[in-house]
C-alpha positions in Angstrom: 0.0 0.0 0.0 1.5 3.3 -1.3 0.4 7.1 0.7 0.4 9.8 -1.5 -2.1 12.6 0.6 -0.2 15.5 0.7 -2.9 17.5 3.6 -3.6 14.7 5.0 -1.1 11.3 5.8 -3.2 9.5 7.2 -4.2 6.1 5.8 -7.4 5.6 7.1 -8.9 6.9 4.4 -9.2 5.9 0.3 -9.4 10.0 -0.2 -8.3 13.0 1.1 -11.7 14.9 2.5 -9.8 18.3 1.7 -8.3 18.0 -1.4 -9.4 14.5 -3.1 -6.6 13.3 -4.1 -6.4 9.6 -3.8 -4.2 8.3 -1.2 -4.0 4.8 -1.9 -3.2 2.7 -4.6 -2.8 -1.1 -5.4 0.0 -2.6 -6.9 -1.8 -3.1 -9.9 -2.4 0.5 -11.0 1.3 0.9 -10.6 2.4 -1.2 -13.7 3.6 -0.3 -16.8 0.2 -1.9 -18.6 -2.2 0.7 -16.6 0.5 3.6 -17.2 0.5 3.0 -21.0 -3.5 1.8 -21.3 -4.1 5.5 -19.4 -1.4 7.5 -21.7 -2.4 6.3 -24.9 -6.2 6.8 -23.9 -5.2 10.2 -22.6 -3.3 11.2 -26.2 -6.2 9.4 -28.7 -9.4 10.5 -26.9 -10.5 13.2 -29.2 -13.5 15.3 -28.8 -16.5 14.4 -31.5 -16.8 18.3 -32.3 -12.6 18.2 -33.2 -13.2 15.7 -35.6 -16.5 17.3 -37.2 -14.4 20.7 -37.4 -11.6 19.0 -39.2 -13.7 16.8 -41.7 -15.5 19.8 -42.1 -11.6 22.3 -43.1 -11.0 18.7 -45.3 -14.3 18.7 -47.5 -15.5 22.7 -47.1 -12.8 24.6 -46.7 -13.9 28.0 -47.1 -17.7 26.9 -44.9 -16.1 27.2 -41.2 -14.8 30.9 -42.6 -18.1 31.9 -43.9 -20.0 30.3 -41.3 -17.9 32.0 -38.6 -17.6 35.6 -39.9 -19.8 38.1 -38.3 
């Protein structure tokens, strides 16, 4: 079991009531295959309005301009 809670040390508790941060952890969320499952989620979720904006600059390009302007 790992303490991280910076306010408040004490491991009674999953989280900090002041802050939230999580103060303990298993062994589990410590590997390598949770740290590169959560980074490569972190880098490939994309937005569904980015990917209509650029399909959108790819098939119209001169619509988002027009659309835009006031």
């Amino acid at each position: 079991m790992w303490l991280v809670g910076v306010c408040d040390p004490r491991p009674a508790r999953v989280y900090c009531p002041r802050c939230g941060e999580k103060m303990r952890w298993d062994k589990k969320e410590l590997s390598l295959r949770v740290f590169l499952k959560d980074a490569v989620e972190e880098i490939f979720n994309v937005d569904s309005k980015f990917l209509k904006t650029v399909r959108l600059l790819l098939t119209k390009p001169g619509f988002l301009t027009k659309f835009l302007k006031v």
